[in-house]
N, C-alpha and C positions, 0 to 999 in steps of 0.2 A: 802673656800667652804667645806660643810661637806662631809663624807663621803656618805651621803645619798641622797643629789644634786646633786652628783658625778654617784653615780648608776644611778640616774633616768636619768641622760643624756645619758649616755653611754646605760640604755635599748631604751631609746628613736631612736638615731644613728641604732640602729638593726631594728626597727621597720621602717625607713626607707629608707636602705638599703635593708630589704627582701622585698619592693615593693608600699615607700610609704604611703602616708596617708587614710587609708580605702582601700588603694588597694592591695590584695594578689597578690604574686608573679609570675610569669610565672609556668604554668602548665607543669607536665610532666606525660607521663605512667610508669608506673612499671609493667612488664611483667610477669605475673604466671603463674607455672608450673599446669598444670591441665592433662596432659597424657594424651589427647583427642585428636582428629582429627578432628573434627564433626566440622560444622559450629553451630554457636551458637547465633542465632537471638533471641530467647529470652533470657531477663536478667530478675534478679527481686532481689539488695538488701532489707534487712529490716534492716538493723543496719552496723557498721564499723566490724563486725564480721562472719554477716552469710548470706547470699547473694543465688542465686541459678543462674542457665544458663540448656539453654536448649534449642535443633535443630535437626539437621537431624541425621537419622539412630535411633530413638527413646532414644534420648541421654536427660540424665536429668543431671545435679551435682550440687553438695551442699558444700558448704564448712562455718565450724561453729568457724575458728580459723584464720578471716580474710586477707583466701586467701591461707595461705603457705600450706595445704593441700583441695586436692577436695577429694570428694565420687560419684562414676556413682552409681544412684540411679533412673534411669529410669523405666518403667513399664515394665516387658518380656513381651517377645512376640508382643513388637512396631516396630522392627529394621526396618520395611519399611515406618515409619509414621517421619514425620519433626515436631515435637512439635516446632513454630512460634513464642509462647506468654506463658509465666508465669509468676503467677500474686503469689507473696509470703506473709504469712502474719506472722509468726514468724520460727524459725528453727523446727518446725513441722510439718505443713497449707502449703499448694501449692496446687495452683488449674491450671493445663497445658492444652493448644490448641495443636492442628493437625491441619492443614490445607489438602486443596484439594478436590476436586471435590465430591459429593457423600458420599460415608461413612470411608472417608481418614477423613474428617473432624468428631472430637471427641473429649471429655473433660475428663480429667482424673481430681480426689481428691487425696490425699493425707494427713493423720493426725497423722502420725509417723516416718514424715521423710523421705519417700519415702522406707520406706522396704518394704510397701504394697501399693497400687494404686486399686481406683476403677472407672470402668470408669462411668461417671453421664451423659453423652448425647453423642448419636452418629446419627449425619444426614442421613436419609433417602430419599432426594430429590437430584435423580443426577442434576437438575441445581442449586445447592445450594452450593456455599462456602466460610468459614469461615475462615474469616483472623488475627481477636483478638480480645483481654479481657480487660475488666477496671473493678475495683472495687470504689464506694465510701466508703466501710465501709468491716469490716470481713464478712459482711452477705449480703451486696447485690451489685450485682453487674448487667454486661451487658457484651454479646458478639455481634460481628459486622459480617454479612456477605452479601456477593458482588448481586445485586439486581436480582429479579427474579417476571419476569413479570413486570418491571419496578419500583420496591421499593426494596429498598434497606431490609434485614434479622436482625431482632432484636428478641436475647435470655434472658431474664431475669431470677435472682434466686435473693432470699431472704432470702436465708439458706447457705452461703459460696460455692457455686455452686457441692452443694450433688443431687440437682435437679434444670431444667431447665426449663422454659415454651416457647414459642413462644409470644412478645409482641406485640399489634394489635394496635402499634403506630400511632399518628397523626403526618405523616413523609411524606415532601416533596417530589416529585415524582422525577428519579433519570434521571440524562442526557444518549442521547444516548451516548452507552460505555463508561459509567462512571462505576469506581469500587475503589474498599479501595486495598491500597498496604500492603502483609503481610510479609513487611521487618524488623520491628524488634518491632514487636508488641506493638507499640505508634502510629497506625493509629485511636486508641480509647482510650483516656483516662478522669480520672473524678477528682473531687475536690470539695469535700462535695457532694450534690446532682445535681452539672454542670457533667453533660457529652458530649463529643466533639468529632467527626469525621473528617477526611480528605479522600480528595478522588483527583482521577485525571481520564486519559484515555478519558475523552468526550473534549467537547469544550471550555474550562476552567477548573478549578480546587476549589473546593468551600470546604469546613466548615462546617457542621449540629451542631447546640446546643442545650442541652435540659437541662432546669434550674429546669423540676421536675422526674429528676429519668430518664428519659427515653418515658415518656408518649405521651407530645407534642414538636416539633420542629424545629428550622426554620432554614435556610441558609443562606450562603456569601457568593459570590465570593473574592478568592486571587489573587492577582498580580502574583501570581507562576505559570509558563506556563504550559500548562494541554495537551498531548500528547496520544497517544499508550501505551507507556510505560513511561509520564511522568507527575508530578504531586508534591501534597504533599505528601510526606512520611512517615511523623512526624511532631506529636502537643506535645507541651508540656506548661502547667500552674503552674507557680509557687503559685497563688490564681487565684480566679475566675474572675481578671477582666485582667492579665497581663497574655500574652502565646506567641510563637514562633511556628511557620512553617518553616518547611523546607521539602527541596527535588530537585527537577530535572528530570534527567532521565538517569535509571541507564545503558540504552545503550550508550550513550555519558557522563560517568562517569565525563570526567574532562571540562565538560562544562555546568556551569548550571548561566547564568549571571543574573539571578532573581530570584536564588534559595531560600530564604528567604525569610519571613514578620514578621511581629508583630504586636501584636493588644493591643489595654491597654481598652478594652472597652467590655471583656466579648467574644470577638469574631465576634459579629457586624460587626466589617471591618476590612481591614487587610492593612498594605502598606508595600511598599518592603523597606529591609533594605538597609543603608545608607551607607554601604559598606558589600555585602554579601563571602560566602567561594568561592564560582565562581565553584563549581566546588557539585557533585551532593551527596547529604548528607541524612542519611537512619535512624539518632538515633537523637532525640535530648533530654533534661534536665536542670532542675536548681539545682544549690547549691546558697541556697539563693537568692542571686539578681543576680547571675553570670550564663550564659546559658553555654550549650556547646552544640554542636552539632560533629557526627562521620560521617564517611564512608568509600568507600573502597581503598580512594586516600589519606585520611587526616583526622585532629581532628580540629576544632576554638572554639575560646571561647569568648564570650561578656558580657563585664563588664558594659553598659548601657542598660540593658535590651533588647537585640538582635536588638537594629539599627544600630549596627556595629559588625564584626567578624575579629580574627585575628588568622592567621593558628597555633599553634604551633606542631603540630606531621603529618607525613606524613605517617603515620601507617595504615596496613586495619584493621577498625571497621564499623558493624553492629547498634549496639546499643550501649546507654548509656544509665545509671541511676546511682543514689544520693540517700543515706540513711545514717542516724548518721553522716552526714557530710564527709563522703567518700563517691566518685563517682566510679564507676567502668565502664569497655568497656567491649564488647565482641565481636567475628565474629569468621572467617573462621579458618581451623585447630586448632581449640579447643582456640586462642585466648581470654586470658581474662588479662583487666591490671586495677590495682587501682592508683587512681592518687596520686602524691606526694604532 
């Protein structure tokens, strides 16, 4: 036997001992230091290197040296505003949500890093609020807020959200007390020109899609039970015809027995997973074909396209997201980890 049959077995031996044939190994967090205290519901990588977070007390950071240092790079003069949702598009480009009632809700730009902040839209309708951002592209995008006079709040921009218009969509009419949860700013996201809502609070819990931009839209109901305070939490699409639901309800955190679905059909329909985290979940993401979902009792992860979930961290997370092939969490007391 040469010595070159020799290698390739023995790399072969490693590659299924670390988990397997196509399948990566058990997931872990790595916990970083950020000197923060904030809760930190928004995330937003762009690469294995430069990432952003951002939450309460007008807390932004940045880190461009994946992870081992943060920068608070927040806006002055926000420390009473909860930035919910930031949506990043290189270590320069950040475009941040506010949430809340009235003129709590606000969008800040960003185009050097956050030394300077300007803000581009601030609501003026006290029954008006906004709970988050998607972009399709650097230039255009959508914001999501909770319904008012029975439809649901659509912002559009077309210039990386420097300006914002009100969109006079052809949009389904909204249930009583239905509304979007602004837990870790993926109750609205998009993939190409698909964009996708979740909602809960009424009598079910449903889905809006919209295949051109934001303009027209239609609905699903989910198998995810739809409460007061429970519902979907979080969409996420790995392409436009494959996505995951998830949620619960965050008052009975470690009970949520149909907390999960999955759709392979663009959104259309949704069915609950085949073994869900059980328990109530506020972030979820792909890498790749590999989902995960977070919250405030645990982390799972699904290796068949989210019709089954299997616990590995018992850590509190808010959110999750994936870029450059690193995923990273974020939540409470400045909480942020990248996975191993």
């Amino acid at each position: 036997m040469t010595n070159r049959i020799v290698a390739i077995m023995l790399g072969l031996a490693v590659v299924v001992g670390a988990g397997g044939f196509g399948w990566p190994p058990e997931p872990s967090w790595k916990l970083l230091d950020t000197g923060s205290t904030a809760r930190l519901r928004g995330l937003s990588p762009v690469s294995d290197r430069v990432a952003w977070a951002s939450g309460t007390e007008g807390t932004v950071l940045r880190t461009t040296d994946g992870g081992r240092s943060w920068r608070s790079v927040g806006p002055s003069g926000t420390e009473a505003l909860q930035f919910r949702d930031i949506e990043a598009f290189d270590a320069q480009r950040a475009v941040i949500l506010s949430i809340g009632n009235g003129e709590d809700s606000r969008v800040y730009r960003t185009d050097n890093g956050g030394r300077t902040w300007t803000e581009t839209y601030r609501n003026t309708d006290p029954a008006a609020f906004y709970d988050c951002l998607a972009f399709a592209d650097p230039r255009h995008g959508l914001a999501l807020g909770d319904p008012v006079n029975g439809h649901f709040q659509l912002l559009t921009t077309d210039d990386g959200g420097r300006h914002w218009s009100s969109l006079a969509a052809d949009l389904p009419p909204a249930l009583d007390g239905e509304f979007a949860f602004a837990a870790s700013g993926t109750c609205l996201v998009a993939a190409g020109r698909d964009f996708w809502f979740a909602t809960g609070g009424g009598s079910s819990s449903r889905v809006f899609h919209s295949a051109d931009g934001g303009r027209r839209w239609t609905v699903a109901t989910t198998p995810i039970p739809s409460g007061p305070s429970a519902g979907v939490y979080s969409l996420a699409f790995r392409d436009r015809w494959h996505g995951v639901a998830v949620g619960g309800d965050y008052v009975t955190p470690t009970s949520a027995p149909s907390g999960a679905a999955v759709s392979r059909d663009g959104g259309r329909s949704w069915t609950v997973s085949r073994t869900v985290p059980g328990e109530y979940r506020s972030g979820a993401a792909w890498r790749g074909e590999v989902a995960f979902a977070v919250g405030p009792t645990g982390s799972d992860w699904s290796r068949d396209g989210g019709r089954s979930w299997t616990r590995f961290d018992t850590g509190s997370f808010d959110s999750v997201a994936c870029a450059g092939g690193v995923c990273w969490a974020s939540g409470e007391m400045g909480r942020i980890a990248r996975l191993r």
